[in-house]
C-alpha positions in Angstrom: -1.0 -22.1 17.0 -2.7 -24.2 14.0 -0.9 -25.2 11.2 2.0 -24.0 9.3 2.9 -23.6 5.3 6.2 -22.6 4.3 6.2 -20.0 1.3 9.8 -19.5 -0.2 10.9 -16.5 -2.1 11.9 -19.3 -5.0 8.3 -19.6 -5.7 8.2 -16.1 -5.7 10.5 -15.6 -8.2 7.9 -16.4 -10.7 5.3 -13.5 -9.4 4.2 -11.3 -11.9 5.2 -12.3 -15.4 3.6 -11.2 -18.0 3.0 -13.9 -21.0 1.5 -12.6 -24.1 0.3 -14.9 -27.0 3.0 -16.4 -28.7 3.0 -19.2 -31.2 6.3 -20.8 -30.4 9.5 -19.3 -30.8 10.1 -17.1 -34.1 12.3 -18.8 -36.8 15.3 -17.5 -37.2 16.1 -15.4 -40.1 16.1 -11.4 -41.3 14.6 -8.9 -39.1 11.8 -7.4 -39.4 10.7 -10.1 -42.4 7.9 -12.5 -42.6 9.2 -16.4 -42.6 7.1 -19.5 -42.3 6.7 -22.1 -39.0 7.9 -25.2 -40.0 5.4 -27.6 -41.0 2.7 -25.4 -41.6 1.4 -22.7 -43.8 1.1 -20.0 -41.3 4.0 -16.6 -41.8 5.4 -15.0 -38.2 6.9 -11.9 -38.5 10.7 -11.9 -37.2 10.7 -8.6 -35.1 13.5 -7.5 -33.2 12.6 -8.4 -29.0 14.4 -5.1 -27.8 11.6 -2.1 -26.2 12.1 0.6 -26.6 11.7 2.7 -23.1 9.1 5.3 -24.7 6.8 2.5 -26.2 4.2 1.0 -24.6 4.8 -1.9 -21.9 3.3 -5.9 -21.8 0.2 -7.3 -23.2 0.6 -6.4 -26.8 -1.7 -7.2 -29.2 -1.0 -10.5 -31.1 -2.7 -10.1 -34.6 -3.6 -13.9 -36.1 -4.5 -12.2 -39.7 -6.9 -14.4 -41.9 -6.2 -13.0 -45.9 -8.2 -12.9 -48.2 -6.3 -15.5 -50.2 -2.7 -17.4 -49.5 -0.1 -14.3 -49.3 3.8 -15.1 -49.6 6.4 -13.3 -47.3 6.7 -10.5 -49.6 2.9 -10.2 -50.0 2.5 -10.6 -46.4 5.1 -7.3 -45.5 3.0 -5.1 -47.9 0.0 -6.5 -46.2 0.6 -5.4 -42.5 2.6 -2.8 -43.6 -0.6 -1.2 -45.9 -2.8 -1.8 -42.8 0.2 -0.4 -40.3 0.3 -3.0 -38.2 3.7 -2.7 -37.7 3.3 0.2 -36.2 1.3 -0.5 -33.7 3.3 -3.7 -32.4 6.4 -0.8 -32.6 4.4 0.6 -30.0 2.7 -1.3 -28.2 5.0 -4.7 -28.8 3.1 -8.2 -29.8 3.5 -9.9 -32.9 2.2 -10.8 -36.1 0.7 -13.4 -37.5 -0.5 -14.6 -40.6 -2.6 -17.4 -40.6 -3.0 -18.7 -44.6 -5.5 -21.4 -45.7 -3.5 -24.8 -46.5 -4.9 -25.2 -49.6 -6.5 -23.1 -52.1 -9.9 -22.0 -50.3 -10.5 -22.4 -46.0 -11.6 -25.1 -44.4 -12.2 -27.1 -41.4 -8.5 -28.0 -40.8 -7.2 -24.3 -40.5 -8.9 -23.8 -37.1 -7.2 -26.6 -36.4 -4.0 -24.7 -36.9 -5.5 -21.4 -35.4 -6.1 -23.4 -32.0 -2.5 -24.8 -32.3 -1.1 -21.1 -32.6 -3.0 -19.9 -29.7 -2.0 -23.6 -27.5 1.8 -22.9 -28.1 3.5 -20.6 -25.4 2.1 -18.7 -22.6 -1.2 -18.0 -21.8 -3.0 -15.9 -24.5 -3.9 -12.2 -22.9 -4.3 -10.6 -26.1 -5.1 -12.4 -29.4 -6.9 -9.7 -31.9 -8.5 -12.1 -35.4 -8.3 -9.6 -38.5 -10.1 -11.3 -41.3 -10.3 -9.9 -44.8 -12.8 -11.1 -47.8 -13.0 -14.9 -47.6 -10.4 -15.2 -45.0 -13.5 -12.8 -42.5 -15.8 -14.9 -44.1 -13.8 -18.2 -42.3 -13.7 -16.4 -39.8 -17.4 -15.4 -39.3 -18.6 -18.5 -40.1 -16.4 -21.1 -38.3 -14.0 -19.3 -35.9 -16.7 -17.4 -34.2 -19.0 -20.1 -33.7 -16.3 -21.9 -31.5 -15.2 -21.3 -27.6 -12.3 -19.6 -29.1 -14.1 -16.5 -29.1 -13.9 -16.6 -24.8 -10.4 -16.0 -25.2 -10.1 -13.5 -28.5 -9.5 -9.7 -27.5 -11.0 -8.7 -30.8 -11.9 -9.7 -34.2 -12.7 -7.2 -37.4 -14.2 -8.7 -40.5 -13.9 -6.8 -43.5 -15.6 -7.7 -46.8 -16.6 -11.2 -45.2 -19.5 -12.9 -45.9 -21.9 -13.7 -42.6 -21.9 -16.6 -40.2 -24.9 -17.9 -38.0 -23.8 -17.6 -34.3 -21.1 -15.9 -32.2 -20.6 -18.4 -29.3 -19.6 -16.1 -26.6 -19.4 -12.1 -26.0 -16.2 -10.7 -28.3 -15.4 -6.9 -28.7 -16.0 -6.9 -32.6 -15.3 -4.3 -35.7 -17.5 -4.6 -38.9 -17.0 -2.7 -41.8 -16.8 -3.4 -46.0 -19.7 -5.1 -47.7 -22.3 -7.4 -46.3 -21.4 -5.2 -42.4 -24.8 -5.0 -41.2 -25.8 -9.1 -41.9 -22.3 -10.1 -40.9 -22.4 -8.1 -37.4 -26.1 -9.6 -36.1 -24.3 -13.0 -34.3 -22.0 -10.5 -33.1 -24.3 -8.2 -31.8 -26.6 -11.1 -30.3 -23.6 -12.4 -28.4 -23.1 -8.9 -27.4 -26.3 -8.1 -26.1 -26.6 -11.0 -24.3 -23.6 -10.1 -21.7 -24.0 -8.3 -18.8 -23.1 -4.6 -19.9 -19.4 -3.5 -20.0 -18.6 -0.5 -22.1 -15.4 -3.2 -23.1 -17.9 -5.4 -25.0 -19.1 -3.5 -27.7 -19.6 -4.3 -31.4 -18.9 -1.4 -33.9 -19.8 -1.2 -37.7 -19.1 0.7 -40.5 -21.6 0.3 -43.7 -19.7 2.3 -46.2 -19.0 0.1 -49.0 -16.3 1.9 -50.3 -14.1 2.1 -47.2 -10.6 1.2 -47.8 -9.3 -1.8 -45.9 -6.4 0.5 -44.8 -9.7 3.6 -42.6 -11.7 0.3 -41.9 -8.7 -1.5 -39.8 -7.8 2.2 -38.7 -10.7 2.4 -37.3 -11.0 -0.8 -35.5 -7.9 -0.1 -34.1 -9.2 3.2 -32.4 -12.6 2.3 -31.5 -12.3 -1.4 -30.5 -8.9 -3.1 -30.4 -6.9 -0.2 -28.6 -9.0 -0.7 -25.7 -8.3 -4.0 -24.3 -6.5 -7.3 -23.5 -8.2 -10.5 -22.5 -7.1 -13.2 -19.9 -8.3 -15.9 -17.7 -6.9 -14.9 -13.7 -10.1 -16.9 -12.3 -9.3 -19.3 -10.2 -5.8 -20.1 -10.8 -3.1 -17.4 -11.7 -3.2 -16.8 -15.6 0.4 -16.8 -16.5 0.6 -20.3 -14.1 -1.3 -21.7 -17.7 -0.2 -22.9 -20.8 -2.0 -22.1 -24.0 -5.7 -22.1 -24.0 -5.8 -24.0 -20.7 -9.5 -23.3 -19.5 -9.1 -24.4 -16.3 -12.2 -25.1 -14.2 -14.3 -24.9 -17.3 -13.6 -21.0 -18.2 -14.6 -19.9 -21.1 -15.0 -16.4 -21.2 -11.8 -15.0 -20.4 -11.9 -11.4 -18.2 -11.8 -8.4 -20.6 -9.6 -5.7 -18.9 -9.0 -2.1 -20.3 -5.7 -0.4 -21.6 -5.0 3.4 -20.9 -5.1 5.3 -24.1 -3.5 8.2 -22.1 -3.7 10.8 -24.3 -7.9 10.1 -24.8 -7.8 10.4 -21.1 -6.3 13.6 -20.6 -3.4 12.0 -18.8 0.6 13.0 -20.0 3.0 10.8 -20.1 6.9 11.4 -19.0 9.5 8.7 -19.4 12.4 9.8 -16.8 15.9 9.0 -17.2 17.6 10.1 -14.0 21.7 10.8 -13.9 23.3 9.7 -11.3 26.7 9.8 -12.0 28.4 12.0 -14.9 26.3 11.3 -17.7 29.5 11.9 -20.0 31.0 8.5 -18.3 30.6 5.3 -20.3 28.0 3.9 -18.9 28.5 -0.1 -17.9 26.0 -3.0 -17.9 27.7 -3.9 -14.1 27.8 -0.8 -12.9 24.2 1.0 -14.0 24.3 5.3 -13.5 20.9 6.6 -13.8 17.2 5.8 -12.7 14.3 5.3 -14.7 10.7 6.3 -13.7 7.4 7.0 -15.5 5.1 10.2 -14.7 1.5 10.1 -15.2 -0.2 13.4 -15.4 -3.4 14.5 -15.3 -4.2 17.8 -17.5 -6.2 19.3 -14.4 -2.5 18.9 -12.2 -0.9 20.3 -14.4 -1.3 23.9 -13.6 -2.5 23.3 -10.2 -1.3 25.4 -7.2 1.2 24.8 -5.4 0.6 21.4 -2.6 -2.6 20.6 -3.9 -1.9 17.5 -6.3 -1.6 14.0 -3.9 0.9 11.5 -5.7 0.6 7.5 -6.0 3.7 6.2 -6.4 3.3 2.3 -8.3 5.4 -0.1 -7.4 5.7 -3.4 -10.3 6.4 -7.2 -9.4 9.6 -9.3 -9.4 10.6 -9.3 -12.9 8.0 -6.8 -14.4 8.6 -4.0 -17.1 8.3 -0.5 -15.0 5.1 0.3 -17.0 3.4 -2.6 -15.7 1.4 -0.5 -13.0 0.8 2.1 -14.9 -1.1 -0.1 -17.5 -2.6 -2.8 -15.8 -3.6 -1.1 -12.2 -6.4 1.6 -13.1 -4.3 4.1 -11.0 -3.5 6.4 -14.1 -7.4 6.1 -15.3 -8.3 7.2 -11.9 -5.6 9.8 -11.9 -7.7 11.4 -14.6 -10.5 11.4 -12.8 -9.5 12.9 -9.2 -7.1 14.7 -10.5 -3.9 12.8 -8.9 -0.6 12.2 -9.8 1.1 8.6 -10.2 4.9 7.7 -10.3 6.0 4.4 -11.7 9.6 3.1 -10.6 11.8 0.9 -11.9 12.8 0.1 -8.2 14.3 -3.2 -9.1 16.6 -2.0 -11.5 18.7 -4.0 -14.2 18.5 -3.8 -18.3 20.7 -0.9 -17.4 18.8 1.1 -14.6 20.3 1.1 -10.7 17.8 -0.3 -8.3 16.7 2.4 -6.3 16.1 0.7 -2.5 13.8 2.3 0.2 16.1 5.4 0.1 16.4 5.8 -3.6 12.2 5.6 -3.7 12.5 8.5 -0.8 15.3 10.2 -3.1 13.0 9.9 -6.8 9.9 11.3 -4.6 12.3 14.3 -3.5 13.1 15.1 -7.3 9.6 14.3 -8.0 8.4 17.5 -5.4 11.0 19.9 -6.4 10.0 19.4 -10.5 6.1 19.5 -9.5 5.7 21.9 -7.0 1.6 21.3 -7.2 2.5 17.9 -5.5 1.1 17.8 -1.8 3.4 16.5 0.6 1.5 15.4 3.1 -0.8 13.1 0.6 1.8 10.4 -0.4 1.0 6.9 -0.8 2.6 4.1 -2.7 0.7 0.8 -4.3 2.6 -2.5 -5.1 2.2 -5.5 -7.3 3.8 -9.0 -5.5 7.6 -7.9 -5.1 6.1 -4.3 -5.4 3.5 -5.2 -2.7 6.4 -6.0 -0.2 8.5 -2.6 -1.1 5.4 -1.1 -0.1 4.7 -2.7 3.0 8.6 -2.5 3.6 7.8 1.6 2.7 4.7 2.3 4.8 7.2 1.3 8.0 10.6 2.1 7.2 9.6 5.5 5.4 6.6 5.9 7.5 7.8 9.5 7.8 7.0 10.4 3.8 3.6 7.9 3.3 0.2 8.7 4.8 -1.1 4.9 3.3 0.6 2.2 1.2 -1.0 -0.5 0.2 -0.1 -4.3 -1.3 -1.9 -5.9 -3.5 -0.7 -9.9 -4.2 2.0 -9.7 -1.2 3.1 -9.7 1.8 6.1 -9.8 4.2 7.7 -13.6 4.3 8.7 -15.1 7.9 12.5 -14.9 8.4 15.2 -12.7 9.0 15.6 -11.6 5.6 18.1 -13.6 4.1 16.2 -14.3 1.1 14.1 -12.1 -1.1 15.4 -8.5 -1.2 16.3 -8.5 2.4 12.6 -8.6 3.3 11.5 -10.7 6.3 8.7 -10.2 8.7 11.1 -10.2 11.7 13.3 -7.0 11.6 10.2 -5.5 10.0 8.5 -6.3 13.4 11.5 -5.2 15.5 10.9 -1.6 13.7 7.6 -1.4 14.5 7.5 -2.8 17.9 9.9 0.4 18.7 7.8 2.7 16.7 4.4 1.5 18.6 2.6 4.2 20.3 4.6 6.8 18.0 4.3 6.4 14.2 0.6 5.5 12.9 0.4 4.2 8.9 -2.8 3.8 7.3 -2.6 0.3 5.4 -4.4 -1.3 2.7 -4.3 -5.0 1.4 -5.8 -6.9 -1.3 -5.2 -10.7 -2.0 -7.2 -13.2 -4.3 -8.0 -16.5 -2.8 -6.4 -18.6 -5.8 -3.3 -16.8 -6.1 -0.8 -19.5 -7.1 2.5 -17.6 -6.6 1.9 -15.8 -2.8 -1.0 -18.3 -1.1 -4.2 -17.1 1.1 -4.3 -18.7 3.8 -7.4 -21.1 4.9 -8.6 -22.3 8.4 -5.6 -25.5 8.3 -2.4 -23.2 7.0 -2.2 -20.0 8.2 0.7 -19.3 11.1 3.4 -17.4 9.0 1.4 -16.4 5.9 2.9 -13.6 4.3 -0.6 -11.3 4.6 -1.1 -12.4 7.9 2.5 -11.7 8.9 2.0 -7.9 7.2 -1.3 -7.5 9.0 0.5 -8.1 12.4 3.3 -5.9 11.7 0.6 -2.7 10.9 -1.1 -3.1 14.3 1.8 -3.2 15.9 3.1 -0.4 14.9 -0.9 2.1 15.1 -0.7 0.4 18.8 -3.5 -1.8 17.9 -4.5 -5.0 19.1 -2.4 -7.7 17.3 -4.2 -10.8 15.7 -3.1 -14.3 17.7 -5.0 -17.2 16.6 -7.3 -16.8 13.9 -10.8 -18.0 14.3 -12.8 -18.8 11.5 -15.7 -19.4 13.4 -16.0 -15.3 13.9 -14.8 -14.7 10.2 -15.2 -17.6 7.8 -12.9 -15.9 5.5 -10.5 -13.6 7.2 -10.2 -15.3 10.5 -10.8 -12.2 12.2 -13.5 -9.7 13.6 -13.8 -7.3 11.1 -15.9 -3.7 11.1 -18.0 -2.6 8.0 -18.2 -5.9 6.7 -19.4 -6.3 2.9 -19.3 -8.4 -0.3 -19.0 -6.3 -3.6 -20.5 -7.6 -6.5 -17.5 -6.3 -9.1 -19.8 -6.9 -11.9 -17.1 -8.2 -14.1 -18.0 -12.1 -13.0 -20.2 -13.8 -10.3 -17.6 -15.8 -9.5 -15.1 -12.4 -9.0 -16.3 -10.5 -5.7 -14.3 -8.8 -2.9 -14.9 -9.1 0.6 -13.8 -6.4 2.9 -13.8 -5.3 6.3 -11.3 -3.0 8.3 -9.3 -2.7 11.6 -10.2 0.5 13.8 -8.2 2.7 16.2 -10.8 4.2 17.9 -12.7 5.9 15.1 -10.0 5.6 12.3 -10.2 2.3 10.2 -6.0 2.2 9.7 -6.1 -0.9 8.1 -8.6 -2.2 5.4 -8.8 -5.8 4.3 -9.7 -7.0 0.9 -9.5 -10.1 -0.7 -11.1 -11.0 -4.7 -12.9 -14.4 -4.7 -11.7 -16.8 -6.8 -9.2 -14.5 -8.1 -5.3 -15.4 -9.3 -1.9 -13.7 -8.5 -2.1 -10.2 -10.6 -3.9 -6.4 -10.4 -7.7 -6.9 -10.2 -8.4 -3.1 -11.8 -11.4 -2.2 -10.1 -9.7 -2.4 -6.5 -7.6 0.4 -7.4 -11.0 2.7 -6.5 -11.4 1.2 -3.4 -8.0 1.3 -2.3 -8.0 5.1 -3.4 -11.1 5.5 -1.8 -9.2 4.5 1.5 -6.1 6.8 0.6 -7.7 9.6 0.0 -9.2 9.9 4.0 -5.2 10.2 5.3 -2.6 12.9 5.2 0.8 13.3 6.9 1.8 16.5 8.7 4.6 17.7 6.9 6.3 19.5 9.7 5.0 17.0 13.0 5.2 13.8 10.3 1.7 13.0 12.2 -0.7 10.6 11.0 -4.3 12.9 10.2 -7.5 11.5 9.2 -10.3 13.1 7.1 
């Protein structure tokens, strides 16, 4: 065997964090108030960190606003509070920030301090530029003409005067006087991207539009929509700041479910598990906590018609974190699924639920919803979710007709380590299933994940993929992989069947190669892995790992594998 790297479950530990914009830590002082950073002219707003469990989960927007002219705490409250910003980061978390010229009129030196905001704290995902009379007019005319834009979620100029260029593609709202000169270097930069229904530029002429409809309407018809981060080549939250590694510019722009435009409803499930009349204790946790996503064509569907997806988040991750940054629920309203996201892992108050507390949830889940199909059950996992749903599609191979992982695997060992997980008892279980149990399997890896490495032609004996990939043909009594050769498989090491590159049209540097494993004429296991790509969800696999699901079903009664 060639080569060997030794992946620990300490680097893991980091796998999945989200990092939103931040601009340092926020002074301290009254809650809810706006207080200056030290040393500069710039207001944060001092929100209490605690989520509430019916909001809205990571990514929130971060608002830099530009005013119209220097505002004072006070001034600044009645600002975002006119334009209901605070509302929005109520529900959707993010923070607020406003971003005051440092003497009486803009100049030069305040992008300075912009890009200083922006370069503080994690990697920006979600930075939204509101600029209003000559603070849009700063904005039009120096921000936007700047690489800053590649990383900017979404800017709206109201009652700004225009700029000259836009320097890359920015989801953009117009609106107040001046909208149809000030949008053109918007619109140019627009139209010169490859199309993305993300990337649009929206203006409103009306003249005697309020600030308070014209940011309303950004809100709904541009910002809501999306988040922006850099996952190309590197993993994003592995940055720091506006860190365009490898010379990225233009950051990925990636949609957020508006579930209620997309027909989907949305339950937040606390589950009792003990008398909820007990005090409950922070060491000793007494009820579950799950997320249903509903499309409105399930919801009166007959009985055993409705397959489920149940989402599984990474090590660390807010339970919604599936939900919102997968495309499962999006797709959900399209086929008419349902999806389930656990908080598996437990803690801020919640019991981890384990393999059998998954199997127990699921049970709940089929007795509430009696339109869920029982034999079309599968289960989709993000890093630490990955592995619970590899650890799923074997131990619980019973209850799922496919599982899939997308960033991890199953790490050599015994288990001691990371949630019990190792790739040898999980062998042991399928080496006595073999020749009984068959799982359909699906896995998706980007080559520059930081957190869970791909392997390459020198290090790749006891990679966590390969380890999974082993441990699924073992148990469909397939051939199992021994030596990879990359001579047969430049990528993947091994001879694969329907073979393709997908252009994902989000990047040419972002395509997927796939190829699957056969059993006679059933492809149980399909391999993907997202060029170039970083350690997080790359949305438009969810389709193709659907499109997979959707072929398999489990016989209630016989628990048999069928394919379709």
């Amino acid at each position: 065997m060639k080569g060997s790297r030794l992946l620990t479950a300490v680097v893991l530990s980091l796998a999945g964090i989200i990092v939103s914009a931040q601009p340092g830590t926020s002074p301290q002082g009254p809650i809810n108030q706006f207080l200056a950073i030290e040393g500069t002219s710039v207001l944060n707003y001092n929100m209490r960190p605690e989520r509430d469990i019916h909001s809205r989960a990571g990514f929130g927007p971060a608002f830099y606003v530009f005013p119209d002219s220097k505002l004072d705490n006070r001034q600044a409250l009645e600002l975002v509070e006119r334009l209901n910003i605070i509302g929005i980061i109520k529900e959707y978390g993010g923070r607020i920030v406003i971003v005051n010229p440092s003497s009486g009129k803009w100049q030069d030196q305040d992008l300075e301090t912009f890009t200083g905001l922006i370069g503080r704290g994690g990697a920006p995902t979600n930075i939204k530029v509101v600029g209003l009379g000559s603070g849009a007019t700063f904005v039009n005319r120096q921000l936007s003409a700047t690489d800053l834009t590649g990383a900017i979620a979404g800017i709206v100029s109201i009652d700004g005067e225009p700029g000259k260029t836009c320097k890359y593609p920015v989801p953009a709202f117009i609106g107040g006087k001046n909208a149809a000169k000030v949008a053109k270097p918007y619109q140019a930069a627009s139209d010169s991207a490859p199309a993305d229904p993300l990337q649009k530029v929206v203006v409103n002429t009306d003249k005697k539009a309020s600030w308070e409809t014209l940011f309303a309407q950004a809100w709904d018809k541009v910002l809501s929509a999306n988040y922006r981060y850099n996952n190309l080549f590197h993993t994003f939250y592995m940055s720091r700041g506006i860190d365009n590694r490898e010379g990225v510019k233009n950051f990925e722009l990636v949609s957020i479910p508006v579930f209620d435009k997309i027909g989907i409803q949305r339950n937040v499930v606390e589950y009792p598990l003990v008398d909820m009349n007990a005090p409950s204790r922070p060491d000793n946790p007494d009820k579950y906590l799950w997320y249903e996503y509903i499309p409105k064509q399930a919801l009166g569907a007959a009985p055993g018609t409705v397959p489920l997806v149940v989402l599984l988040h990474g090590h660390g991750n807010d339970p919604r974190t599936q939900s919102e940054t997968s495309g499962f629920p999006e797709l959900a309203a399209e086929e008419g699924f349902m999806v389930v996201e656990m908080e598996w892992q437990g803690g801020k108050g919640y019991a981890p639920m384990g393999l059998d507390g998954i199997e127990a949830v699921i049970s709940v889940l089929r007795q509430k919803y009696p339109q869920i199909d029982g034999s079309r059950i599968y289960a989709e996992g993000l890093s630490a979710g990955a592995m619970t749903s590899n650890m799923l599609g074997v131990r619980k191979s019973h209850l799922f007709a496919a599982v899939a992982g997308h960033s991890g695997g199953i790490f050599s060992g015994n288990g001691l380590g990371y949630y019990a997980y190792g790739s040898e008892p999980l062998m042991n279980e399928a080496i006595q299933k073999r020749g009984h149990v068959e799982v359909a399997y699906c896995s998706v890896v980007g080559t520059h994940d930081d957190t869970i490495r791909f392997f390459d032609k020198d290090h790749w004996e006891g990679n966590p993929y390969l380890n999974v990939w082993r441990i699924y043909q073992t148990i469909n009594g397939m051939p199992v992989t021994g030596d990879l050769d990359f001579n047969v498989d430049p990528t993947f090491g091994i001879v694969l069947r329907d073979r393709t590159l997908i252009h994902t049209g989000k990047s040419e540097d972002i395509t997927i190669e796939s190829g699957q494993l056969y059993k006679g004429e059933k492809p149980l296991i399909r391999l993907m892995v997202i060029n170039n790509y970083g350690h997080w969800n790359f949305k438009p696999a969810a389709k193709l790992i659907w499109d997979f699901f959707r072929h398999y079903s489990r016989d209630t009664e016989t628990k048999k594998l069928c394919y379709q």
